[in-house]
MARFI-182533 format. One line per 10 residues: their letters; for each residue x, z, y of C-alpha. Coordinates in Angstrom, 3 decimals, decimal comma. Example, Ala and Ser with C-alpha at 12.3 -4.5 7.8 and 13.67 -1.06 7.14 Angstrom:
<nodes>
as) 12,300/7,800/-4,500  13,670/7,140/-1,060
</nodes>
This chain:
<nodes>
xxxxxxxxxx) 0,000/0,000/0,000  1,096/-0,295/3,568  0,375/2,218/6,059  -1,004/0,584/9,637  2,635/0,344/10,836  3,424/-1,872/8,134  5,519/0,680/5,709  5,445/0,658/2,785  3,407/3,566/0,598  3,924/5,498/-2,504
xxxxxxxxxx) 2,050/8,004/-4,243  4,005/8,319/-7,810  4,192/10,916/-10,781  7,253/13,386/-10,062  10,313/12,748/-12,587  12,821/14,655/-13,892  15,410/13,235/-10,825  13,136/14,031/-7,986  13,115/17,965/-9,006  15,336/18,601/-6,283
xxxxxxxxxx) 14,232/16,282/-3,339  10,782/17,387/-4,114  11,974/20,984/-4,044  13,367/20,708/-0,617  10,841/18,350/0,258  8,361/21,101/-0,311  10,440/24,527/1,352  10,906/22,306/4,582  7,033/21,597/4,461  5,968/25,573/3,761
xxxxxxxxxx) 8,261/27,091/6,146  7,243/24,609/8,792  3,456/24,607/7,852  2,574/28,499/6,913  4,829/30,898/9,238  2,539/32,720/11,342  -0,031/31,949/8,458  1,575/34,441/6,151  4,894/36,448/6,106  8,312/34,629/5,617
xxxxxxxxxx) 8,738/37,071/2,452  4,932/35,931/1,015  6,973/32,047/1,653  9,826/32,630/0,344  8,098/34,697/-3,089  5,727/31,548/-3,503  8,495/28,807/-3,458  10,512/30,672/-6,050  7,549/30,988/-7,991  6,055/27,430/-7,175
xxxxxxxxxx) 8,934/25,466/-6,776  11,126/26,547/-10,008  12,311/23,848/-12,200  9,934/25,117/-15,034  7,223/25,856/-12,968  7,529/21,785/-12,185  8,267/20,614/-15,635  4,676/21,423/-16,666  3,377/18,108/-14,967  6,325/16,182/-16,634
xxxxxxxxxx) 4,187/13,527/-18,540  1,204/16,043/-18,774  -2,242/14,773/-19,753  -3,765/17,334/-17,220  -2,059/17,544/-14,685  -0,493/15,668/-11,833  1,752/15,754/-9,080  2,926/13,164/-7,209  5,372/12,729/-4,344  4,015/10,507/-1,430
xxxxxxxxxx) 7,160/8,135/0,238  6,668/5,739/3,138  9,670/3,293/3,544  11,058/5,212/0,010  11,404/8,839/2,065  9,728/11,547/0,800  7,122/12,750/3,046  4,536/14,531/1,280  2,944/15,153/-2,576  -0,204/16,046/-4,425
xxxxxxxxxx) -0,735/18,150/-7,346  -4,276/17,866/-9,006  -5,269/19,146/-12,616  -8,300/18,939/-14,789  -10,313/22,372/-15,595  -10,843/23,106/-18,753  -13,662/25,832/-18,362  -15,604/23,614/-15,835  -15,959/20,569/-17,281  -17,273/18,759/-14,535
xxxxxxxxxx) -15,055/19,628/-12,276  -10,863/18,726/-10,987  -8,697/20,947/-9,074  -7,157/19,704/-6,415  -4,095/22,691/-6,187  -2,121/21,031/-3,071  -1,736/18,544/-0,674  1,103/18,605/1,715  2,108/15,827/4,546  5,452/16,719/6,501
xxxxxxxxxx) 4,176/17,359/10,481  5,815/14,578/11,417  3,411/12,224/9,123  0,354/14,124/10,037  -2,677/12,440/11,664  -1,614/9,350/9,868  -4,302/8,988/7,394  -1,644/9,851/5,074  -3,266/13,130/3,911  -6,378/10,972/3,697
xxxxxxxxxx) -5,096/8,284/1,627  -3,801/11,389/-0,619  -7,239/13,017/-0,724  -8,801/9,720/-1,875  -6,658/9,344/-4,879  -7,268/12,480/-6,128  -11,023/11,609/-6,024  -10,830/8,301/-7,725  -8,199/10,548/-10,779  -11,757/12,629/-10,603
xxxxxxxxxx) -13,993/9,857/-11,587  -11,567/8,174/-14,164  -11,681/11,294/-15,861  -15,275/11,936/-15,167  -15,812/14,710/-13,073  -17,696/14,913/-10,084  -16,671/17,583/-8,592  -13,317/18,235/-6,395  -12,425/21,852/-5,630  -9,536/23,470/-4,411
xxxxxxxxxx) -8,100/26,621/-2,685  -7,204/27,221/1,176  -6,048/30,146/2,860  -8,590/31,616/5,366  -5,947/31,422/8,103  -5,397/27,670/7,492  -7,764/26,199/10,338  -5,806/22,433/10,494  -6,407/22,207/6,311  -10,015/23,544/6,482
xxxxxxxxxx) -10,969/21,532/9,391  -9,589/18,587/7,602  -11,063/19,194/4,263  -14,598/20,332/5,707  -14,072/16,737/7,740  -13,551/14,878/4,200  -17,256/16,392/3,131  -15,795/19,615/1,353  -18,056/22,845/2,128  -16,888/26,186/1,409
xxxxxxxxxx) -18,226/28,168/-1,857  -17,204/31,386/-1,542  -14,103/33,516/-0,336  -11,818/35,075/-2,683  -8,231/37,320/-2,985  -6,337/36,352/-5,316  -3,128/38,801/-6,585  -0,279/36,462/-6,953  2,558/39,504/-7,935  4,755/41,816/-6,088
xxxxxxxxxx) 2,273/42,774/-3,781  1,096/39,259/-2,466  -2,333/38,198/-2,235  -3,563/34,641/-1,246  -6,692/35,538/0,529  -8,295/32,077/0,356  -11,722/29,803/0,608  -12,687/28,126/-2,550  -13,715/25,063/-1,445  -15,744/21,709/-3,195
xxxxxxxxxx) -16,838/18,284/-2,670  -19,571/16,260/-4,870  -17,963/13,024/-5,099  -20,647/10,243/-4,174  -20,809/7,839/-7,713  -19,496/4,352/-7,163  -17,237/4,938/-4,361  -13,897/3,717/-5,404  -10,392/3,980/-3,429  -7,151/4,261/-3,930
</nodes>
């Protein structure tokens, strides 16, 4: 795909050899994106946890489960992670979607977003949900723009004394609509 400035766009499974890129790809993005969100310790306890190289492996040719670095021009400048859920059959997780600030308001996160929704279909659910902290007002705003509505709010204990004290969030994909 090209982008309207004429680069060129990628949105492709994460390999083995991007481990690293993606993991610095993804600290620059957090530490930018969620200081003065939550505290730089809450960060820094979430990449270790997130980022690790077997906490990434599990999308390494997975059935379930995707994520997917987005280039423009072959840089790195955002990703995608998505998985199926097994105890709600109808429905598909998106678990993040991250553009670098420099690429935001590009339609990037859009195009992103969009993708994710047609992986829904092809695996027939109709339902897209995901998780987004309460403090997050640029991500809500742009998810409650794309037709998501909040369900319910919920604190989750992620270890050490760290909550994520988020809005579960869902969209009922229309049938038929196909993009990217």
């Amino acid at each position: 795909m090209n982008d309207p400035a004429g680069r060129s766009v990628s949105l492709l499974p994460i390999t083995e050899a991007d481990l690293p890129v993606f993991r610095d790809l993804a600290t620059d993005i957090w530490r930018r994106h969620y200081t003065g969100i939550i505290s730089a310790a809450q960060i820094d306890f979430m990449l270790a946890r997130r980022f690790a190289d077997e906490s990434l492996r599990v999308y390494l040719g997975a059935a379930d489960r995707w994520l997917e670095v987005l280039r423009v021009s072959g840089t790195p400048v955002g990703y995608c992670s998505s998985e199926l859920i097994t105890d709600a059959p109808a429905e598909l997780k998106l678990g993040q979607l991250y553009v670098r600030e420099s690429n935001r308001g590009t339609g990037l996160g859009a195009f992103m977003l969009a993708h994710v929704e047609a992986r829904a279909r092809e695996h027939g659910r109709d339902v897209v949900v995901l998780q987004v902290n309460k403090q997050n007002r640029r991500a809500i705003a742009f998810y409650e723009a794309a037709g998501f509505t909040v369900r319910h709010a919920a604190v989750f204990d992620i270890g050490e004394g760290f909550v994520m004290d988020d809005f579960v969030m869902a969209k009922t994909l229309t049938a038929g609509r196909q993009e990217p």
